[in-house]
C-alpha positions as CSV (number, residue, x, y, z in Angstrom):
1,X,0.0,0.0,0.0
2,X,2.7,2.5,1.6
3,X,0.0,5.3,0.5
4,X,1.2,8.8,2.2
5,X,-2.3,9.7,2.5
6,X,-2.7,7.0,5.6
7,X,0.3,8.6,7.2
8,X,0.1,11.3,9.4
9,X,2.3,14.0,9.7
10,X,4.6,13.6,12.2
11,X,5.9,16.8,13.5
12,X,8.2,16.8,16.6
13,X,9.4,13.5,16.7
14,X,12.9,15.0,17.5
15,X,11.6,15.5,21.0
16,X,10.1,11.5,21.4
17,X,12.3,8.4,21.8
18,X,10.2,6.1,20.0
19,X,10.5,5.3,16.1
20,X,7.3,5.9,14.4
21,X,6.3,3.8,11.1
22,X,6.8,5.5,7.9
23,X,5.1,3.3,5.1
24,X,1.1,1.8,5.7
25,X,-0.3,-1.4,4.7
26,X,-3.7,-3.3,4.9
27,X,-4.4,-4.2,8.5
28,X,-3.0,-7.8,8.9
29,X,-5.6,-10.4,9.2
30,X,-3.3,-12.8,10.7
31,X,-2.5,-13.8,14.6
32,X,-0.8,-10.9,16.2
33,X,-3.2,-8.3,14.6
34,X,-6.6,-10.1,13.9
35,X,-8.8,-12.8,15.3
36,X,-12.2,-14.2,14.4
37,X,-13.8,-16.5,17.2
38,X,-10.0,-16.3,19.0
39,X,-8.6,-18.4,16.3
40,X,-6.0,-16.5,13.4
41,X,-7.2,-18.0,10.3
42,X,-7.6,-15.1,7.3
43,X,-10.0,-16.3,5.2
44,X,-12.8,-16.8,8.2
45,X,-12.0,-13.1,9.7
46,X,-12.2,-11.7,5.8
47,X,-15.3,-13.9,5.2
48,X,-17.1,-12.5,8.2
49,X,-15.9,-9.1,8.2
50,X,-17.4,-8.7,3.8
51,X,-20.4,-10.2,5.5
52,X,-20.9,-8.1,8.4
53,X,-20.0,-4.7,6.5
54,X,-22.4,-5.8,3.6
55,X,-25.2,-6.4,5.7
56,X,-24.7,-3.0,7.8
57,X,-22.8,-0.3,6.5
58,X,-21.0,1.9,9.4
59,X,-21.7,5.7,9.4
60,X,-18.3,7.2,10.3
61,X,-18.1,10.3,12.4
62,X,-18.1,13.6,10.7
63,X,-14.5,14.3,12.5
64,X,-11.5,12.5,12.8
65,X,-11.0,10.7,16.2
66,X,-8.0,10.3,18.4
67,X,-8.1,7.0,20.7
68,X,-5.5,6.5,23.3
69,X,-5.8,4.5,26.3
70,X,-3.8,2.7,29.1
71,X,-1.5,5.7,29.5
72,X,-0.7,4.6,32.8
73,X,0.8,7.3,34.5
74,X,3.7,8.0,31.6
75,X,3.6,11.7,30.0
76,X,6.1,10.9,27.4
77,X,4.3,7.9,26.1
78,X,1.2,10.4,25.5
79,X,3.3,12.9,23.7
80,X,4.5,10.7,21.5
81,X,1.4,9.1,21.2
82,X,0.0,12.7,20.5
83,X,2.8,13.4,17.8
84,X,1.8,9.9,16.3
85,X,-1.4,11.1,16.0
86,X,-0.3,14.3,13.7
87,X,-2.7,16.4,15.8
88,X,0.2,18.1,17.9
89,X,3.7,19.9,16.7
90,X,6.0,19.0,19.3
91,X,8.4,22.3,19.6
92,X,10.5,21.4,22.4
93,X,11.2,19.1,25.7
94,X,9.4,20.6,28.4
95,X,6.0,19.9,28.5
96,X,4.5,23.6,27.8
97,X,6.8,23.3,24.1
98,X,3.5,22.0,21.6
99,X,0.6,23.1,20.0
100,X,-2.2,21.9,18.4
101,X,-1.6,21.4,14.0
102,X,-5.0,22.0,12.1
103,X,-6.2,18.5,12.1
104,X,-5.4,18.4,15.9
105,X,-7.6,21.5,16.0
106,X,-10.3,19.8,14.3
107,X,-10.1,15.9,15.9
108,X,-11.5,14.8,18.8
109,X,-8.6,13.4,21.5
110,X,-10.2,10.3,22.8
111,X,-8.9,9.2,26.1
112,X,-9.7,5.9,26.7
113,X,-9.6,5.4,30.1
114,X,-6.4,4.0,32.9
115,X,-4.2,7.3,33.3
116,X,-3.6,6.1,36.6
117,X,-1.4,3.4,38.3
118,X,2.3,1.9,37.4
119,X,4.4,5.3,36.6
120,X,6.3,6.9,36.3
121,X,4.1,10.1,37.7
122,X,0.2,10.4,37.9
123,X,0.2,13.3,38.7
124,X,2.7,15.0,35.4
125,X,0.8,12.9,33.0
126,X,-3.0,14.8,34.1
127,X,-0.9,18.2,34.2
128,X,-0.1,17.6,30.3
129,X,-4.1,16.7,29.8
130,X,-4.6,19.9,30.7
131,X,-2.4,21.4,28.7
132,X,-3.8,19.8,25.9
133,X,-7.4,20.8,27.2
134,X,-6.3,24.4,27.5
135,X,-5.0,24.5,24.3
136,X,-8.3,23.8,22.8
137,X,-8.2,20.7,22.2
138,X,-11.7,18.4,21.8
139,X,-10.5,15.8,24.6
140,X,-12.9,13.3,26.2
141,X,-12.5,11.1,29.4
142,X,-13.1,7.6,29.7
143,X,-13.4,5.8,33.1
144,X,-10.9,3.2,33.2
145,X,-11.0,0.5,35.5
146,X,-7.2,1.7,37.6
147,X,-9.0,5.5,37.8
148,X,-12.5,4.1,39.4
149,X,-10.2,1.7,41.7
150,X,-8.8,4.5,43.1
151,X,-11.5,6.9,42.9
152,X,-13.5,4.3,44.8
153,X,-10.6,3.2,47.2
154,X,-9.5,6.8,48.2
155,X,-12.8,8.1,48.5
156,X,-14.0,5.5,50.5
157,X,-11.1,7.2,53.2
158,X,-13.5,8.7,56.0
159,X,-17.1,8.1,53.7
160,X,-18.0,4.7,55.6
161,X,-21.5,4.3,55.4
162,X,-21.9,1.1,54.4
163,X,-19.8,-1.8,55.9
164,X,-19.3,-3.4,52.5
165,X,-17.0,-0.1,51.7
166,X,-15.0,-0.7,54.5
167,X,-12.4,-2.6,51.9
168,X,-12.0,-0.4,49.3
169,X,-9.0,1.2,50.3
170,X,-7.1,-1.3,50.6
171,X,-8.4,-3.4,48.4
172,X,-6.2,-1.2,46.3
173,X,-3.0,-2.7,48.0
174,X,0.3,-2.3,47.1
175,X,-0.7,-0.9,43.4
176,X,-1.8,2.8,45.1
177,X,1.6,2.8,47.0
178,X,3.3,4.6,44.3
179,X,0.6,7.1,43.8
180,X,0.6,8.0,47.6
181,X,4.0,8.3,47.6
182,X,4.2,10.9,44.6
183,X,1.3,13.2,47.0
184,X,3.9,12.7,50.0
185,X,6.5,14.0,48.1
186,X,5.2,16.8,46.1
187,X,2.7,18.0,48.9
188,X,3.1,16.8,52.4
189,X,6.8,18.1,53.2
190,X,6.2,21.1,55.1
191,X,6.2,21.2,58.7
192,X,2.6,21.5,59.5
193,X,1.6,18.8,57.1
194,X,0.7,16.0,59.8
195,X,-0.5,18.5,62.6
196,X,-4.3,17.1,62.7
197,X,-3.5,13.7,61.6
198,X,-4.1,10.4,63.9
199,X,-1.8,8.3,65.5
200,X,-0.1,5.8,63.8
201,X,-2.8,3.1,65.0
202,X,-6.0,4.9,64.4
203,X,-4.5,5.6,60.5
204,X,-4.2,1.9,60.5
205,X,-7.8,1.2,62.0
206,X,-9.1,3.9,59.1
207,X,-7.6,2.8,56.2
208,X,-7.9,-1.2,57.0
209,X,-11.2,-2.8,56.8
210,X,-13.0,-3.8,60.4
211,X,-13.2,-7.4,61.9
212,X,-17.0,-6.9,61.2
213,X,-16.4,-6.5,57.8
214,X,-14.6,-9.9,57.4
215,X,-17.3,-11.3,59.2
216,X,-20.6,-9.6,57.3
217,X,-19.3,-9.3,53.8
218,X,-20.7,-12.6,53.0
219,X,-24.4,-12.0,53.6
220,X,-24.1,-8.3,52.8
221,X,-22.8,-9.0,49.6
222,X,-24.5,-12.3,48.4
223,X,-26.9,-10.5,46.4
224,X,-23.8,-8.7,44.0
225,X,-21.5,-11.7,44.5
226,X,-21.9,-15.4,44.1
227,X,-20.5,-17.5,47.0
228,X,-17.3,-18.4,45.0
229,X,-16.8,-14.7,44.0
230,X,-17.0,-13.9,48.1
231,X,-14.6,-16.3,48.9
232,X,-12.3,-15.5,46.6
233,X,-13.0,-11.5,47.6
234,X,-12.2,-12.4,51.2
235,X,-9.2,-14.5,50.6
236,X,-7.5,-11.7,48.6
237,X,-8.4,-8.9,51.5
238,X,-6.7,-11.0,54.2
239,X,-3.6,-11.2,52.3
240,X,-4.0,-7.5,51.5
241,X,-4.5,-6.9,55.0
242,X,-1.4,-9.2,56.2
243,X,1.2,-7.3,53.4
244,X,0.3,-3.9,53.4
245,X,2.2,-2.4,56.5
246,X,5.3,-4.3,54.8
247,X,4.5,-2.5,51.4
248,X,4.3,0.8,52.9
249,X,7.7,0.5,54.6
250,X,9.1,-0.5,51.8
251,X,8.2,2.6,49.9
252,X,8.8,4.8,53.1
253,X,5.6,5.4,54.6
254,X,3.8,4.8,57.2
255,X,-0.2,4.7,58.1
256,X,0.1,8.0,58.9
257,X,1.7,9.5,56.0
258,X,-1.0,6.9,53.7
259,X,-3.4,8.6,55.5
260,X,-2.6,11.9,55.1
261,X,-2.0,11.6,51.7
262,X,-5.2,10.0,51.3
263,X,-7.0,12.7,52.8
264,X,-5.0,15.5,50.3
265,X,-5.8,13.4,47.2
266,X,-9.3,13.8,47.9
267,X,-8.9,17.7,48.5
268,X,-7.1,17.8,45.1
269,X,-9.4,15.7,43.0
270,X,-12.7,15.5,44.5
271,X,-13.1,19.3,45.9
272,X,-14.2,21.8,43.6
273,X,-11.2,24.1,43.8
274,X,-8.6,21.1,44.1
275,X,-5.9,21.0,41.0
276,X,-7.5,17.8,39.3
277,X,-10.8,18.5,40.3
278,X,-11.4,19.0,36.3
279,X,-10.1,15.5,35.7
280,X,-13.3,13.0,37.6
281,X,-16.0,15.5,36.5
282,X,-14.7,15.6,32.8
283,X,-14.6,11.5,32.6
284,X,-17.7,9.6,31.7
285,X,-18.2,5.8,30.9
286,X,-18.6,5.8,26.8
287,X,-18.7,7.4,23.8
288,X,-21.0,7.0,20.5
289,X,-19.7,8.6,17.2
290,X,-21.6,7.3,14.2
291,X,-21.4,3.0,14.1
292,X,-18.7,3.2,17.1
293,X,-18.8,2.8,20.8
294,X,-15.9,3.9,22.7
295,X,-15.3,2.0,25.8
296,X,-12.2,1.1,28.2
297,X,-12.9,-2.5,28.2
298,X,-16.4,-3.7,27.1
299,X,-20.0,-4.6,27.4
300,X,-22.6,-6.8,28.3
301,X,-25.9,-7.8,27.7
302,X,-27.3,-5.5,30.7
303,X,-25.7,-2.5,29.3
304,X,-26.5,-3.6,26.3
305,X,-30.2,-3.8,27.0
306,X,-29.6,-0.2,28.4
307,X,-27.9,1.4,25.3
308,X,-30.6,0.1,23.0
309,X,-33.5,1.7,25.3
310,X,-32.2,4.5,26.4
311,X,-28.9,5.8,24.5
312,X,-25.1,6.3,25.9
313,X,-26.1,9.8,27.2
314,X,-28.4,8.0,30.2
315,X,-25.7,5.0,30.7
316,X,-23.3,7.9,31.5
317,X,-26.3,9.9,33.7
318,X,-26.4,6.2,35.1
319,X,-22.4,6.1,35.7
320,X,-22.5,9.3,37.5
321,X,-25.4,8.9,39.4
322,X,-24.4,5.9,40.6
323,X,-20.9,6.2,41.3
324,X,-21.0,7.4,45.0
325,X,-24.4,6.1,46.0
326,X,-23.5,2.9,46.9
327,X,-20.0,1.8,46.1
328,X,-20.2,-2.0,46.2
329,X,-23.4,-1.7,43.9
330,X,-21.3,0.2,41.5
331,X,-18.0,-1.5,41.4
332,X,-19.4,-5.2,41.6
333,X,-22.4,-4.2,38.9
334,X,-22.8,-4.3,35.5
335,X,-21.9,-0.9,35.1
336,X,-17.9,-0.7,36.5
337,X,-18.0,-4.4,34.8
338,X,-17.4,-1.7,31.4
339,X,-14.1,-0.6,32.5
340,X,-12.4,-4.4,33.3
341,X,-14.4,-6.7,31.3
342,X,-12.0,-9.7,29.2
343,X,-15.1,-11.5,28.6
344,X,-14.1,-14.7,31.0
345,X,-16.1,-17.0,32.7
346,X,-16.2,-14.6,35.9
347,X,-17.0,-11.4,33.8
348,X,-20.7,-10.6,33.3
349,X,-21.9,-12.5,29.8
350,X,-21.8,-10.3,26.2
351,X,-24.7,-12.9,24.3
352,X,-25.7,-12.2,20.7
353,X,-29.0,-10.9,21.9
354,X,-26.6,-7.9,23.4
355,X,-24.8,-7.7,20.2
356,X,-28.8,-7.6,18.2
357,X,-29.1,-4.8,20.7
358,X,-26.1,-2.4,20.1
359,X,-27.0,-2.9,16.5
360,X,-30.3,-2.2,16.7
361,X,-29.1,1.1,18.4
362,X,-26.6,1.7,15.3
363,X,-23.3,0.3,17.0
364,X,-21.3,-1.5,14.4
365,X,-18.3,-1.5,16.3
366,X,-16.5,-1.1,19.8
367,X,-12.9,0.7,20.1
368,X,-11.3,0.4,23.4
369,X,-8.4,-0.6,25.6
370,X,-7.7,-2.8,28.7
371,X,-6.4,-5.9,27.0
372,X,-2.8,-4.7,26.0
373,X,-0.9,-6.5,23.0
374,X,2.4,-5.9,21.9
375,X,2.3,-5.6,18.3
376,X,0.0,-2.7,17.9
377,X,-4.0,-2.6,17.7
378,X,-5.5,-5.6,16.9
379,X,-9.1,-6.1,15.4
380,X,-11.6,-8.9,17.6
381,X,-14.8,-10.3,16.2
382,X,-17.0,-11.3,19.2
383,X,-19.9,-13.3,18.1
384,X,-20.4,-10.6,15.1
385,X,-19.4,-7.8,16.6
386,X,-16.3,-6.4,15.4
387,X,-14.2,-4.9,18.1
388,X,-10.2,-2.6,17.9
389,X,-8.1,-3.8,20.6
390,X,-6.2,-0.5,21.2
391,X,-4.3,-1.1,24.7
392,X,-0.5,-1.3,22.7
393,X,1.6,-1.0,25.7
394,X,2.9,2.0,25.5
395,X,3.5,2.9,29.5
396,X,7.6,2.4,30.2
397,X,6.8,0.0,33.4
398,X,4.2,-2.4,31.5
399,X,7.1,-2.4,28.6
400,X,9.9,-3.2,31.1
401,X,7.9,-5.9,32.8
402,X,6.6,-7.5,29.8
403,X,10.3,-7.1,27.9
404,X,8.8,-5.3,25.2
405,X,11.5,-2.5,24.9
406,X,13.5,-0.3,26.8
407,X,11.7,3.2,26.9
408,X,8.1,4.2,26.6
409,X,6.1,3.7,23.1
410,X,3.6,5.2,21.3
411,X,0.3,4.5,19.8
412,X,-3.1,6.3,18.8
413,X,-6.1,5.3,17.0
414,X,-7.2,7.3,14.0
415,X,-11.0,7.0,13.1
416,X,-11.2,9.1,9.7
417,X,-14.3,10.5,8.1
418,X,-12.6,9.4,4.7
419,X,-14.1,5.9,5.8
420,X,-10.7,4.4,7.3
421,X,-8.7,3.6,10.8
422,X,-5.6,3.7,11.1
423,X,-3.8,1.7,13.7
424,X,-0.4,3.5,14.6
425,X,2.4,1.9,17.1
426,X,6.1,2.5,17.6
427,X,5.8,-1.7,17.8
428,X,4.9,-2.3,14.5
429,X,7.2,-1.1,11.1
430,X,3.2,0.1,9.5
431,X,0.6,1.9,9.9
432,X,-2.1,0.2,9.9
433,X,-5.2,0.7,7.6
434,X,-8.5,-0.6,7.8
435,X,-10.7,0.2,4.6
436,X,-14.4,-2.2,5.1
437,X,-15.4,-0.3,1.9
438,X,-12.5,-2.3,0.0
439,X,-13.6,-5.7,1.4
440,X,-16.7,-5.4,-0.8
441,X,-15.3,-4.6,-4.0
């Protein structure tokens, strides 16, 4: 193909580490980069996707889309994500040195939910959000299922009104240890900063779950959770229980300084004039642009049902509302089940009558993140639905664990008007183009 039209133009990439493909080709219908019923055989995944685009035509979005997701906490990965992307000139280093090119001025920056979690700083990669926000760019928020986990577990600091909340602080465990530790550091090192907190032991007795909890979760739960679900749920939260004092020494911290930071991540992200205030109020749960639905993870057959009668708009009135008023409702329901659903045996079941559903409400197919491959974006067909797999890996600590490379990447999602979509990764020597209009020809 190696058409110039597919490739963006990349201005600024003296500024990014990672290498970003030159030439484009047809998206691979092979096992890295396609899959049809979770097998990697070409002619079935062709067969079905002629049939499927034949049968329902896709209405593309009037503008071009952006999709990023699984950030986790790396700025640099989402600057060169953003320079893959064409929609940014990078100008310099420092984080102020962009601005937005005219398609960048005219696209919608989709981000797809988990800026939280792994590193290297939470709290630089929001700052460069809202750079890009101020700028003027068109940026929405997806929940992902890190940022509700620690909404959820840090607000659930000192807002105990149910016992089945008591857990959700830890329940976080050693995975909000860095976090804490970047608010210690940047916020809690001047002298009066533990004047009105607790002793050591009641910071301890606030942040860990009660012995009536471990007692009642059971029968307070059973109508959320089945019976292997609790077991499994209270077998995890002793463990978390036994290792967390160990985790926090090991990071240098204490109860007290948890707590405390606890307490100033809520003033900075859940008060009105806190720093990231912005950041919760901006996110909702998905996005509808023409035949696509832009989630973190997935669906099922309850939100599915909910879509067709009532549209995205009242699943995210539903998200919001719902959110605070009863945390174990939310995060065990079908509704947080959007943000970490893989479709297994424990997740709640996608059947074809949800898929007859999104279709009936003009969904065609689902873009989102969560299930990170290492090749670039890869497309799913799920009992008919077609889905882009967009989680490449482009955080430095997934990379490093997962010895994919030894720096950050960059990827982005391009949904054109000009009926295409381009999957882009510093993994993968081509862009990636997806044309359904050629597949009938």
């Amino acid at each position: 193909m190696h058409k110039k039209e597919f490739i963006p133009h990349y201005q600024g990439t003296d500024w990014i580490k990672p290498a970003l493909p030159d030439k484009s080709q047809a998206w691979p219908l092979s096992q890295c980069h396609s899959a049809g019923h979770d097998s990697g055989n070409r002619a079935i995944i062709n067969s079905e996707l002629k049939q499927l685009y034949q049968d329902q035509p896709w209405q593309w979005p009037s503008k071009p889309i952006f999709f990023f997701s699984d950030l986790h906490a790396d700025a640099d990965a989402f600057w060169a994500s953003l320079v893959a992307s064409g929609g940014i000139k990078k100008t310099g280093a420092d984080d102020n040195q962009f601005k937005l090119t005219p398609q960048g001025k005219s696209a919608r920056f989709v981000i797809g939910g988990d800026c939280f979690d792994k590193g290297p700083s939470n709290l630089r990669l929001l700052r460069c959000l809202k750079k890009l926000i101020d700028k003027g760019a068109k940026v929405h928020i997806l929940a992902g299922n890190h940022d509700l986990r620690v909404k959820i577990g840090i607000y659930s600091v000192n807002h105990r009104s149910k016992l089945t909340n008591e857990h959700f602080f830890l329940r976080m465990g050693k995975k909000a240890i860095p976090f804490l530790r970047e608010i210690e550091r940047e916020y809690l090192q001047h002298k009066h900063a533990y004047d009105h907190i607790p002793s050591e032991k009641e910071c301890k007795k606030r942040l860990h779950p009660s012995a009536d909890w471990f007692k009642h979760f059971d029968e307070k739960s059973s109508h959320l959770l089945s019976s292997k679900a609790i077991k499994k749920e209270l077998r995890r939260m002793q463990e978390k229980a036994e290792r967390f004092a160990h985790q926090l020494q090991q990071a240098n911290l204490d109860y007290r300084k948890a707590y405390a930071a606890a307490l100033q991540w809520q003033a900075l992200f859940l008060q009105e004039d806190g720093e990231f205030y912005w950041y919760f109020k901006r996110m909702r749960l998905a996005l509808h642009k023409g035949s696509f639905l832009f989630v973190h993870a997935g669906i099922d057959d309850q939100i599915a049902d909910l879509i067709s009668q009532h549209g995205v708009k009242q699943l995210n009135r539903d998200y919001k509302t719902n959110l605070h008023s009863s945390l174990s409702d939310f995060y065990y329901g079908p509704i947080a089940n959007t943000v970490r659903t893989k479709y297994r045996d424990v997740d709640k079941p996608l059947s074809k009558h949800g898929i007859k559903q999104l279709k009936h409400k003009g969904i065609h197919a689902i873009v989102h993140g969560h299930k990170n491959t290492h090749h670039g974006q890869r497309i799913m067909l799920r009992k008919g639905l077609v889905n882009f797999e967009c989680d490449a890996s482009v955080d430095r600590a997934t990379r490093k664990n997962e010895k994919i490379g030894p720096h950050y990447g960059a990827a982005v999602t391009i949904i054109k008007p000009q009926k295409h979509i381009l999957g882009i990764s510093s993994d993968y020597p081509y862009v990636k183009v997806f044309q359904p209009d050629t597949l009938i020809l």
